[in-house]
ZAVO-690193 format. One line per 4 residues: number of its first residue (from 1); their letters; for each residue x, y, z of N, C-alpha, C. Coordinates in Angstrom, 1 decimal. Each point is the difference from the previous one (the first is absolute). Layout:
NUM> a> X Y Z X Y Z X Y Z | ...
END
This chain:
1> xxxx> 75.7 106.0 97.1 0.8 1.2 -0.4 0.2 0.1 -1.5 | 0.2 1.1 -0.5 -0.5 0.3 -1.6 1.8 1.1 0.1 | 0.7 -1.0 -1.5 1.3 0.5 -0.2 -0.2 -0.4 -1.7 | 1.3 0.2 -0.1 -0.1 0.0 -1.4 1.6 -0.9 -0.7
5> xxxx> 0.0 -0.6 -0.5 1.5 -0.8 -0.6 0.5 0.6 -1.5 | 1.0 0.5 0.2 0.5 0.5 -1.6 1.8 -0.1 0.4 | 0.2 0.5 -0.9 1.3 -0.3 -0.6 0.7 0.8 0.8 | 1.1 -0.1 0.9 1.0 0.7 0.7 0.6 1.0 -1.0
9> xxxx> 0.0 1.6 0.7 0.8 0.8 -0.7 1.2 0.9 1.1 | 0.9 0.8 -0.4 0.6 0.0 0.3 -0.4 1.1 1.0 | -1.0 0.6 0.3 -0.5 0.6 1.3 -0.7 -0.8 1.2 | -0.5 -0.8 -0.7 0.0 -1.2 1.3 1.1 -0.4 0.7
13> xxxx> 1.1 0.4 -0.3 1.0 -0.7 0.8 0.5 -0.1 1.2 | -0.4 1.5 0.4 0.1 0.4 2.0 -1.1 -0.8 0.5 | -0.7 -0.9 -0.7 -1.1 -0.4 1.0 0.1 -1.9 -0.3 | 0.3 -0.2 -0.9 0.7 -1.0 -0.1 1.1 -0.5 1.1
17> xxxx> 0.7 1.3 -0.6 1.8 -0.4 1.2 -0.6 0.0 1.6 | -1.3 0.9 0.9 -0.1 -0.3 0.8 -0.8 -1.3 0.6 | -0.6 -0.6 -1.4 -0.5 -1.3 0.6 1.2 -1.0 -0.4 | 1.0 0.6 -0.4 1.3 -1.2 -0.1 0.6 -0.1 1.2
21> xxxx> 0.0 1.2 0.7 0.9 0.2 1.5 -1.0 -0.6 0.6 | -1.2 0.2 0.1 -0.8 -1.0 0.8 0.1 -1.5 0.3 | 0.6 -0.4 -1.4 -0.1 -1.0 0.0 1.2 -0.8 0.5 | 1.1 0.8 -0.5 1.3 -0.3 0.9 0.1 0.5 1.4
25> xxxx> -0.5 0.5 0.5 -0.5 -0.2 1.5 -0.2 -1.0 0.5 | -1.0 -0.9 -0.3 -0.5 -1.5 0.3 0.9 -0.6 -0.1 | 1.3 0.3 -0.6 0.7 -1.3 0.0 0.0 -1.5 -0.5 | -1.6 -0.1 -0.9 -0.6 -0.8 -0.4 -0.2 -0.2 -1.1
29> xxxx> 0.7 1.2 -0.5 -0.3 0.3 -1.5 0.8 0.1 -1.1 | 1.2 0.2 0.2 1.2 0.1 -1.1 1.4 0.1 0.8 | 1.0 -0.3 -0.4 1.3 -0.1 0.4 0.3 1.6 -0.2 | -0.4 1.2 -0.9 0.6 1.4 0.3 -0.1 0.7 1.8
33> xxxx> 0.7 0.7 -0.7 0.1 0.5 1.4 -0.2 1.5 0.1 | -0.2 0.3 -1.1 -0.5 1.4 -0.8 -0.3 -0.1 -0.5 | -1.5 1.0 -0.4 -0.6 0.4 -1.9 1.4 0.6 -0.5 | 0.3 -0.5 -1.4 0.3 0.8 -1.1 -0.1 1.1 -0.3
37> xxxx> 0.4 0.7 -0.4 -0.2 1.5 -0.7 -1.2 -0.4 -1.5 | -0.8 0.7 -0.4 -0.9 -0.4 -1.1 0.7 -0.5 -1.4 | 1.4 0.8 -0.4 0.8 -0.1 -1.2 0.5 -1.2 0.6 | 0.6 -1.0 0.7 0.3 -1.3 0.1 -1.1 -1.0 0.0
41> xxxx> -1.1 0.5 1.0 -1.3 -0.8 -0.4 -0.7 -0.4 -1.4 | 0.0 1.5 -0.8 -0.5 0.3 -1.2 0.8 -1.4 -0.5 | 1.4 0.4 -0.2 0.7 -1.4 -0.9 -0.2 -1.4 -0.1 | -0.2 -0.2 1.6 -0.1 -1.7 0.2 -1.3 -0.2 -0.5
45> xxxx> -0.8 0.7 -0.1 -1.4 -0.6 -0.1 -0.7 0.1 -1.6 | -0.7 -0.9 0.0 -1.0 0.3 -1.9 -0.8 1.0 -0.2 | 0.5 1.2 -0.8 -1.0 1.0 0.0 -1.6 -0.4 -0.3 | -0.3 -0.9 -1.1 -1.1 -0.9 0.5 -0.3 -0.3 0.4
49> xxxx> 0.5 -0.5 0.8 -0.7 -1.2 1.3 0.3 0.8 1.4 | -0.5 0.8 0.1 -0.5 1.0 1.5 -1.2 0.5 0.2 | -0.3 -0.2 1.0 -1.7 0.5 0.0 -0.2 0.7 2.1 | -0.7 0.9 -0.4 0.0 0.3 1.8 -1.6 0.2 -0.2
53> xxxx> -0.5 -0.6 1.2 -1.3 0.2 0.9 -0.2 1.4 0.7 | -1.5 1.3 -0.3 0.3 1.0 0.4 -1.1 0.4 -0.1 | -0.2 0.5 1.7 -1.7 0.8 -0.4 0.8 1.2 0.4 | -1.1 1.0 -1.3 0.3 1.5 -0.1 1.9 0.2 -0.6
57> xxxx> 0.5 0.4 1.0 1.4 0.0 -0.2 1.2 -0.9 0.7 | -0.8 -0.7 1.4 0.9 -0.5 0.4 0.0 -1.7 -0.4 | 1.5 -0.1 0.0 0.4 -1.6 -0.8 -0.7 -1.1 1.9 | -0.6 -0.4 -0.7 -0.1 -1.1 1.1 0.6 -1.6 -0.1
61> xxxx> 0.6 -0.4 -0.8 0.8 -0.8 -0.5 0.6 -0.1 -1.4 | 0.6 -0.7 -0.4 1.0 -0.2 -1.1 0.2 -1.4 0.0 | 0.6 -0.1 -1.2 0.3 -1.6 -1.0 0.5 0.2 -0.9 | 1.5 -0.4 -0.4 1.0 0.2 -1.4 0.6 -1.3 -0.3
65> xxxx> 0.4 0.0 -1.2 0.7 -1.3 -0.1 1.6 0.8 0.2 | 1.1 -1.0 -0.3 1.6 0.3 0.2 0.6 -1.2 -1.1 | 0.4 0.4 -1.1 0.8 -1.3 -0.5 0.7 -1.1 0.9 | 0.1 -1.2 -0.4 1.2 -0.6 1.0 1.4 -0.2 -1.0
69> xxxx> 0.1 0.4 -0.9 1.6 -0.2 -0.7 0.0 0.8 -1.7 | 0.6 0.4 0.3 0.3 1.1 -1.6 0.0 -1.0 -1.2 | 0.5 -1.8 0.2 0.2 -0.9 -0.6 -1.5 0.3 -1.3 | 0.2 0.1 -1.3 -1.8 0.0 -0.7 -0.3 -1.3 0.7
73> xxxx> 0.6 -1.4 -0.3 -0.8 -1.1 0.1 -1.0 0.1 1.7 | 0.2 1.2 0.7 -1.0 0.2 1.2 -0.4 1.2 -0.2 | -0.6 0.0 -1.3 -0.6 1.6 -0.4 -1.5 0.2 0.3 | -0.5 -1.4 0.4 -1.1 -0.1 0.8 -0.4 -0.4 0.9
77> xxxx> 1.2 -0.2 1.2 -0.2 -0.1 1.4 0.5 1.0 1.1 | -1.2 0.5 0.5 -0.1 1.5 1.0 0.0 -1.1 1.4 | 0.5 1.3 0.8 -0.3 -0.4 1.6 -1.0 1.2 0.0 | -0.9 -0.4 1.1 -1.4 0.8 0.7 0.5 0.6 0.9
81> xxxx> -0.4 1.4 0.1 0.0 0.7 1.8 -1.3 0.2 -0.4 | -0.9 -0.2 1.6 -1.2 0.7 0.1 -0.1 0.0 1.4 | -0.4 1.9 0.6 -0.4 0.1 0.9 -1.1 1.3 0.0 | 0.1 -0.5 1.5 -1.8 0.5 0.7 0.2 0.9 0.8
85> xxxx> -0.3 1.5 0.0 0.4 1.0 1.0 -1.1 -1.3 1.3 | 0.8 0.6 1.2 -0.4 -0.4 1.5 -1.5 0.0 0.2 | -0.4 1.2 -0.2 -1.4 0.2 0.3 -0.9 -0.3 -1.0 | 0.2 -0.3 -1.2 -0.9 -0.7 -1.1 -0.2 -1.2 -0.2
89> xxxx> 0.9 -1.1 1.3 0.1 -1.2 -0.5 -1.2 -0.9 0.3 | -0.2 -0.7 -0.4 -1.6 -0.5 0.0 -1.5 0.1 -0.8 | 0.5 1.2 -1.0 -0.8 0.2 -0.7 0.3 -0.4 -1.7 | 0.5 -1.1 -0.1 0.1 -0.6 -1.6 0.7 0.6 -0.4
93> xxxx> 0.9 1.0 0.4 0.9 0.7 -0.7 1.1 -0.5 -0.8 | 0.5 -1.2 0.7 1.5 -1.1 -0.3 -0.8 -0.6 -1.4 | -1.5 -0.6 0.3 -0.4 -0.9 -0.8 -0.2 0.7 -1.0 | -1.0 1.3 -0.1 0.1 0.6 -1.3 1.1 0.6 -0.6
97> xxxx> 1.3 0.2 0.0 1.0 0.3 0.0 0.8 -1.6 -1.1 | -0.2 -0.5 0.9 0.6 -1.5 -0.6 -0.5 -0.1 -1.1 | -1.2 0.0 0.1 -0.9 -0.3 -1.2 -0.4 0.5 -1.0 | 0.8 1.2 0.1 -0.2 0.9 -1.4 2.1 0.1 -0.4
101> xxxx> 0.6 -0.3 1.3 1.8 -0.4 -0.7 0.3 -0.8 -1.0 | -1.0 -1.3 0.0 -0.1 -1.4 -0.1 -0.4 0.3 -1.5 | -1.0 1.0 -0.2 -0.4 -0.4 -1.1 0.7 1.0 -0.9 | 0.4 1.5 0.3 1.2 0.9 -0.7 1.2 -1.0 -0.2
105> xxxx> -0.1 -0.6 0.6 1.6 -1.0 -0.5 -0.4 -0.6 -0.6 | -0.8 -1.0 -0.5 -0.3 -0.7 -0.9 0.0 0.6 -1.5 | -0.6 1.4 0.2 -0.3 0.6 -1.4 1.0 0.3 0.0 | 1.4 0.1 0.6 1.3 0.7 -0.1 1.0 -1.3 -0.2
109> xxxx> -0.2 -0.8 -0.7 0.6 -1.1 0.1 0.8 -1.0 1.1 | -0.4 0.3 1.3 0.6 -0.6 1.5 -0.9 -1.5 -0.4 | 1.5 -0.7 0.1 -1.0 -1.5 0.0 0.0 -0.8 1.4 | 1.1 0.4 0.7 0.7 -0.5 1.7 -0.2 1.2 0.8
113> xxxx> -0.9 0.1 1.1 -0.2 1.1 1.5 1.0 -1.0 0.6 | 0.4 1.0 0.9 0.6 -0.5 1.4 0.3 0.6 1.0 | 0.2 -0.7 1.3 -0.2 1.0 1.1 0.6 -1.0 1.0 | 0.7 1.3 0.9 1.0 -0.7 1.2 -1.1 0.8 0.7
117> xxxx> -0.7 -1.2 1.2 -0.2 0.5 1.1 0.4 -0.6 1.3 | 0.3 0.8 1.0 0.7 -0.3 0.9 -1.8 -0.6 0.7 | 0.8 -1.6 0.6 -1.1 -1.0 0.8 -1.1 0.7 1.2 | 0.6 1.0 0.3 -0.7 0.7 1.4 -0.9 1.1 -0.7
121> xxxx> -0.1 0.0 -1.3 -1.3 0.7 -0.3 -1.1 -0.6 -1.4 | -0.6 -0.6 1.3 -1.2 -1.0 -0.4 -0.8 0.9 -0.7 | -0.5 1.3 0.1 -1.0 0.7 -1.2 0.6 0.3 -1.6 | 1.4 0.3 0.4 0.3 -0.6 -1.6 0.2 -1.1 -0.3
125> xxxx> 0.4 -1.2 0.6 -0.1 -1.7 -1.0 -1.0 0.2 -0.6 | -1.6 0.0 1.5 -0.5 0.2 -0.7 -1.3 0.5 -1.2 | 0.8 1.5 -0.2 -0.9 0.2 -1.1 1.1 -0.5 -1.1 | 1.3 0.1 -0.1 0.4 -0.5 -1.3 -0.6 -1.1 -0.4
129> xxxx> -0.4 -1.6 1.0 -0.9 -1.2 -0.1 -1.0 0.4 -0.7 | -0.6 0.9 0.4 -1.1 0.5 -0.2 -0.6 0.3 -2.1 | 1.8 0.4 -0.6 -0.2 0.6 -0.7 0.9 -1.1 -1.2 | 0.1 -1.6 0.3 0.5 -0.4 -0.4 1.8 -0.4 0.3
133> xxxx> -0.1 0.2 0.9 1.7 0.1 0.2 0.2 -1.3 0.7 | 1.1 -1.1 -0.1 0.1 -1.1 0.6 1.1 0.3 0.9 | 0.4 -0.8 1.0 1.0 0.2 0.3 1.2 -1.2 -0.5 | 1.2 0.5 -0.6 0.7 -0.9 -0.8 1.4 -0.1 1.8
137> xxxx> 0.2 1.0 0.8 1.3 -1.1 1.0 -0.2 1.7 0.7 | 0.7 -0.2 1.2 0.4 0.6 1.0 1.6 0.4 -0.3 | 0.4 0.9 0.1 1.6 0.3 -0.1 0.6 0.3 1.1 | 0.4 -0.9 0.5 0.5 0.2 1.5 1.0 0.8 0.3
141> xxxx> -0.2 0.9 0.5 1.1 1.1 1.0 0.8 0.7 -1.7 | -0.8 0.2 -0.5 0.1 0.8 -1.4 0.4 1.3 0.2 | -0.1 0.9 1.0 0.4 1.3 0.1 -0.2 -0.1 1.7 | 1.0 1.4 0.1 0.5 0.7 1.4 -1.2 1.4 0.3
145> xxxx> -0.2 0.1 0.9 -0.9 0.9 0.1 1.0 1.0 0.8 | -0.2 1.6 0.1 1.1 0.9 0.3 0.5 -0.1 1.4 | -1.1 -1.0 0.6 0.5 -0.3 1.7 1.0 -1.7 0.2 | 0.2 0.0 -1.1 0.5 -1.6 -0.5 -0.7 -0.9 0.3
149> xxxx> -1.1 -0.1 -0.3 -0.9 -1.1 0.7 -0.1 -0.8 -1.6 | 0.1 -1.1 -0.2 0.0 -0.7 -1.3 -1.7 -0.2 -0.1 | -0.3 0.0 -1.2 -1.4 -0.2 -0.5 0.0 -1.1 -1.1 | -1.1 -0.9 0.7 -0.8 -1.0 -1.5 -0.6 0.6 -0.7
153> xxxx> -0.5 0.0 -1.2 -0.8 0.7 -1.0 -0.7 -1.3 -0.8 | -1.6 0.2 -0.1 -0.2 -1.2 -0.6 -0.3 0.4 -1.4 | 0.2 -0.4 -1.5 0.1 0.1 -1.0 -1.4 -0.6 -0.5 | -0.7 0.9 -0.8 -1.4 0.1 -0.6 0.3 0.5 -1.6
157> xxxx> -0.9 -1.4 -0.6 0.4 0.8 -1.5 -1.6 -0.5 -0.2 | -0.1 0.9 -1.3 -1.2 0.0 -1.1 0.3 -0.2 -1.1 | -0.7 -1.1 -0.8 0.3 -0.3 -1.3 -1.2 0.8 -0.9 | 0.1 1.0 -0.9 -1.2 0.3 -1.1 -0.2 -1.4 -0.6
161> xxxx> -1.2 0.2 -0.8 -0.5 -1.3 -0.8 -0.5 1.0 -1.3 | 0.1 1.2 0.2 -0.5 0.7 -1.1 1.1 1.0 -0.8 | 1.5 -0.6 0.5 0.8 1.0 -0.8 0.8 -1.6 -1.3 | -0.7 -1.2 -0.2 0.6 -1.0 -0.6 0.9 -0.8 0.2
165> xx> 0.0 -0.1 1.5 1.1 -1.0 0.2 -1.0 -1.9 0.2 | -0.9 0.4 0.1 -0.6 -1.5 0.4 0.9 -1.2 -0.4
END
């Protein structure tokens, strides 16, 4: 399959937000219980660091980073979302996605990736594994899910070697 990876803009976003509901469907995928409206999305996320997967016009996946703390001394640690519309999955989509996140962060000074994934979805461990991500612990019953069902989330970080921390 022949798509193309560039930088998320802000007309991609109806197609985006429906591979977000997709994804919160599964149940597998994030503690929301709704997409965001775009102007709340827009905020949490690095205007650099977004990229959507798209042949022709339609988005067939996405990959952003999200700060984790306004603190500067974490002025270079993002959390990852990356997903896969339903019917595209299987075709390298997650991996080329990752792999072009991975390295916009680096030129963007991100020295720490990280990523909660919830244990019951084994195709993200792992492509994050895949892309350097270790797993540092499990966070047990870390969040409620909207039907109260408590959720583990396992915690995946990435260290750069090329933004100077060695």
């Amino acid at each position: 399959m022949e798509y193309i990876i560039e930088k998320m803009k802000t007309e991609d976003w109806e197609g985006v937000r429906e591979i977000y509901l997709e994804g919160i469907k599964t149940g597998n995928s994030t503690f929301q219980a709704q997409a965001p409206d775009w102007k709340e999305w827009d905020t949490g996320h690095s205007s650099e660091c977004r990229l959507v997967a798209k042949k022709r016009d339609e988005v067939l996946g996405w990959a952003a980073l999200s700060p984790v703390s306004d603190r500067c001394v974490y002025s270079g640690v993002a959390e990852v979302s990356i997903y896969v519309g339903e019917k595209y999955r299987k075709n390298n989509i997650g991996t080329n996605l990752l792999k072009k996140l991975v390295k916009i962060s680096e030129r963007n000074g991100f020295w720490t990736l990280q990523a909660g994934v919830f244990p019951e979805n084994k195709a993200s461990l792992l492509l994050h594994k895949k892309y350097g991500f270790r797993e540092v612990g499990i966070r047990e019953k870390i969040g409620k899910m909207k039907n109260g069902e408590w959720r583990d989330v396992v915690l995946l970080e990435r260290r750069s070697n090329k933004v100077g921390i060695n």
